[in-house]
C-alpha positions in Angstrom: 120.8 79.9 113.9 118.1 80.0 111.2 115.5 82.9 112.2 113.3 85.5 110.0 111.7 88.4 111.2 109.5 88.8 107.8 106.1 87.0 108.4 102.8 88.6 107.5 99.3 87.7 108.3 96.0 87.2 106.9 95.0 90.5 108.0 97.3 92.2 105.5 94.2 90.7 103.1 97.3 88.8 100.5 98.8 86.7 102.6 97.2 82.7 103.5 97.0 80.7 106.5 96.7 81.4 110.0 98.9 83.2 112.9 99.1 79.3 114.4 100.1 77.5 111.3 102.6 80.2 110.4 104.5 79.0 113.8 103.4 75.5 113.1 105.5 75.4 109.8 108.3 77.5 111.2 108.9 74.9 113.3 108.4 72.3 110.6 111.1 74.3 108.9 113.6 74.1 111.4 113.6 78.0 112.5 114.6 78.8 115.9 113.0 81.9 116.0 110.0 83.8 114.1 109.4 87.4 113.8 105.9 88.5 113.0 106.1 92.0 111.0 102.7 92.4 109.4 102.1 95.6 107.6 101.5 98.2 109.6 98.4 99.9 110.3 98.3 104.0 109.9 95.9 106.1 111.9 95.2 107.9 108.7 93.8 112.1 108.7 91.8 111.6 105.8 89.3 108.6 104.7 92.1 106.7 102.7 91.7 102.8 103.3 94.5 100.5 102.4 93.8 97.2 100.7 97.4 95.8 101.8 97.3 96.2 105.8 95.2 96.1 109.0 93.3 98.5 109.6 94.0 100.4 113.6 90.7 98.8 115.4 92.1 95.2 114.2 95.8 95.8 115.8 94.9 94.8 119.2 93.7 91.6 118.2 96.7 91.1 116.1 99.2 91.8 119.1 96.9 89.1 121.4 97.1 86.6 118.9 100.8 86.9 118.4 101.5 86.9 122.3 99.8 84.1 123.2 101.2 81.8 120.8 104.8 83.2 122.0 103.1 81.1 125.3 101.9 78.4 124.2 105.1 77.6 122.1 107.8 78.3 124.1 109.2 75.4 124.4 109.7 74.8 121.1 110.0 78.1 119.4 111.2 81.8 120.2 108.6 84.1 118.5 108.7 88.3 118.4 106.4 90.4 117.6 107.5 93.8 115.4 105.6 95.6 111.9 107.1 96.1 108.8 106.3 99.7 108.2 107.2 102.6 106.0 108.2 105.8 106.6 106.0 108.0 107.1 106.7 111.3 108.2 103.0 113.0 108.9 102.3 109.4 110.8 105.6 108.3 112.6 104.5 110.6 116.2 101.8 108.0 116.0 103.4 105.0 115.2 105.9 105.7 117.9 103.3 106.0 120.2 101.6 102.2 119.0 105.0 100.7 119.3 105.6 102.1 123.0 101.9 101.3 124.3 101.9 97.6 122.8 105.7 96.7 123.6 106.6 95.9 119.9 110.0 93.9 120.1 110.9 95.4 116.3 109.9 97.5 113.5 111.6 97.0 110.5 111.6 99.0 107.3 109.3 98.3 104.2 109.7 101.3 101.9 106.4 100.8 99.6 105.5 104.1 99.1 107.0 108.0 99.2 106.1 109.6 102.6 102.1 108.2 102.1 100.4 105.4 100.4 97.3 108.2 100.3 99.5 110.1 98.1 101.6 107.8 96.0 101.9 104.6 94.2 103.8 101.6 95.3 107.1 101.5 94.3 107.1 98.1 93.3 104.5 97.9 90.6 105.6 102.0 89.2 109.3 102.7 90.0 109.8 102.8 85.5 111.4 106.4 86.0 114.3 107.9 87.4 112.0 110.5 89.2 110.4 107.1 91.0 113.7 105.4 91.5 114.9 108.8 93.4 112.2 109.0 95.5 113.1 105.8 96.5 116.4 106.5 97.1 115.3 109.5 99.5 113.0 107.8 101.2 115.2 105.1 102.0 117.5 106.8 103.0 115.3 109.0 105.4 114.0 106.3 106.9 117.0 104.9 107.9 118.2 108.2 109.5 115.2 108.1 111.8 116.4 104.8 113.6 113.4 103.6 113.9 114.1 100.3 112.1 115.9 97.4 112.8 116.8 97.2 108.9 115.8 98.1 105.5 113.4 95.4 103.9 114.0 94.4 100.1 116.1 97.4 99.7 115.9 96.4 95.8 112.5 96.2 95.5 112.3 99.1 92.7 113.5 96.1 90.2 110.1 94.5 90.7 109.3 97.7 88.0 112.0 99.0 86.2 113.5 98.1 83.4 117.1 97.4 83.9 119.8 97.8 86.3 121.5 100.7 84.1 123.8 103.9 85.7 120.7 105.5 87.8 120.0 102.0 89.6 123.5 101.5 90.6 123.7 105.5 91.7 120.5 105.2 93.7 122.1 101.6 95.4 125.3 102.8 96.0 123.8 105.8 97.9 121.2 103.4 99.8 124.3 101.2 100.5 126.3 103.5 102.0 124.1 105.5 104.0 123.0 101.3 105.7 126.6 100.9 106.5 127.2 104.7 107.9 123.9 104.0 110.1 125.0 100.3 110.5 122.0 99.1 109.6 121.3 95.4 107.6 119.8 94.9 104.5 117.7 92.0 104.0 118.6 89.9 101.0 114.8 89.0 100.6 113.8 85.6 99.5 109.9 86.2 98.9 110.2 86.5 95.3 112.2 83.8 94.4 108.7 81.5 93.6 107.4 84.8 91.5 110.9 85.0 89.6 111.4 81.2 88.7 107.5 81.0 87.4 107.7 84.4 85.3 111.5 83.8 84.0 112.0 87.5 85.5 114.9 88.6 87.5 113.2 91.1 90.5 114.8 90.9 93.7 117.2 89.6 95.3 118.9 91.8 91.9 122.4 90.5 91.9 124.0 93.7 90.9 122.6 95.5 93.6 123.9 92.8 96.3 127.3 93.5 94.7 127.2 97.0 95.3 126.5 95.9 98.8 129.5 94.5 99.0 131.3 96.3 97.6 130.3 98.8 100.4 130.9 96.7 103.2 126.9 96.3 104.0 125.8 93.7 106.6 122.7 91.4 105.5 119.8 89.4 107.2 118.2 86.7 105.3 114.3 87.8 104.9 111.7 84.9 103.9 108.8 87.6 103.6 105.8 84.7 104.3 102.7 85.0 102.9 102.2 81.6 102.9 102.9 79.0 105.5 104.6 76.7 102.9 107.0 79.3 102.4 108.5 78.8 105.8 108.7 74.8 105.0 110.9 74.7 102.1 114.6 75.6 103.1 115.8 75.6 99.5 115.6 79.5 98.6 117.0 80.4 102.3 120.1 78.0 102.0 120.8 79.5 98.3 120.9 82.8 100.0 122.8 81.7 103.1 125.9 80.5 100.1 125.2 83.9 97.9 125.8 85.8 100.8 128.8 83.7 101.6 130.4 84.0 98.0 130.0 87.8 98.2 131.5 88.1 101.5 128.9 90.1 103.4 128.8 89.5 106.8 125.3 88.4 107.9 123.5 88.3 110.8 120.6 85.9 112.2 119.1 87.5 114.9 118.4 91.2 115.4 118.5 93.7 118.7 115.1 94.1 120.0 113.0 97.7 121.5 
């Protein structure tokens, strides 16, 4: 069954096209079921305002939206609604809270920043350290423990930044790897770079050694489009390569995902 529970919306302010032709071109694409997993809002304690999510007042309107196209397309689609969120441990009392009151069918794990974007940069534009790439790791790895997730986003995504896959990035993935298949928890193999990668010549994510590693460790995978744009959802190319990588490297991989 071809599904993906990584779709964002305009109101993360980069992503194109509306909730409606999202579906539209799942459909187009042959899915039979989409996940909606915007970034999440945070109820914030001081007067930091994101640039990459919606903002608390806008989530309603984001949940009504999302529920009444799982109406109107019924017939011809299955469509959940969930966040991608980080881990946040000063904000995750009140992300539990949004998740209960709005009957979120999944959360699932986006580890952009350590502990608060208020505090620290996103890992995917400044992980050139090994004091980055740990904090990474522990975050990760934290927020995986909490079992709030349904499974760990891009859990490469520090190769968007550093430099080369040497010692400290196969440390910090075997450690990520192994705590995912203690917890039993997938790891998407994340297709939303593959444009980005091809254009630039750059090799980000999906990072071939680390998938390796996740075999090595007996990982389970889910295939993650991560949509920003409706024509992502269209072309099946990058999400049959993955379906075969996966295949070569013997993980077992999953297409649909337990809901809340």
């Amino acid at each position: 069954m071809k599904t993906n529970y990584h779709t964002h919306t305009a109101r993360c302010h980069h992503a194109t096209g509306s909730d409606e032709e999202f579906v539209l071109s799942a459909i187009k694409g042959g899915y039979q079921e989409l996940g909606f997993s915007d970034h999440s809002p945070w109820k914030y304690r001081t007067d930091y305002v994101s640039d990459i999510r919606m903002t608390p007042e806008e989530f309603p309107e984001y949940v009504c939206s999302i529920r009444e196209l799982q109406a109107k397309y019924k017939d011809q689609i299955k469509i959940s609604l969930g966040l991608e969120c980080e881990y946040f441990p000063e904000y995750i009392h009140w992300l539990k809270e949004l998740a209960k009151e709005y009957k979120l069918d999944f959360i699932i794990f986006g580890n952009h920043h350590f502990h608060s974007d208020e505090k620290f940069p996103y890992f995917g534009h400044n992980t050139t350290t090994v004091d980055m790439l740990e904090l990474y790791e522990e975050s990760s790895i934290e927020g995986m423990e909490s079992g709030l997730y349904a499974y760990l986003a891009h859990p490469d995504l520090f190769m968007r930044s550093y430099p080369v896959f040497d010692r400290h990035c196969k440390s910090v993935s075997r450690h990520i790897c192994r705590a995912a298949a203690r917890l039993n928890i997938p790891l998407e193999y994340n297709i939303g770079m593959m444009d980005h990668n091809q254009a630039f010549g750059k090799l980000t994510y999906p990072h071939p050694e680390f998938w390796q590693i996740a075999a090595n460790e007996g990982c389970t995978a889910i295939i993650g489009v991560d949509a920003h744009d409706v024509k992502a959802l269209e072309y099946s190319g990058y999400y049959d390569n993955a379906c075969e990588e996966l295949k070569r490297l013997k993980i077992k991989t999953m297409d649909t995902i337990p809901f809340r």
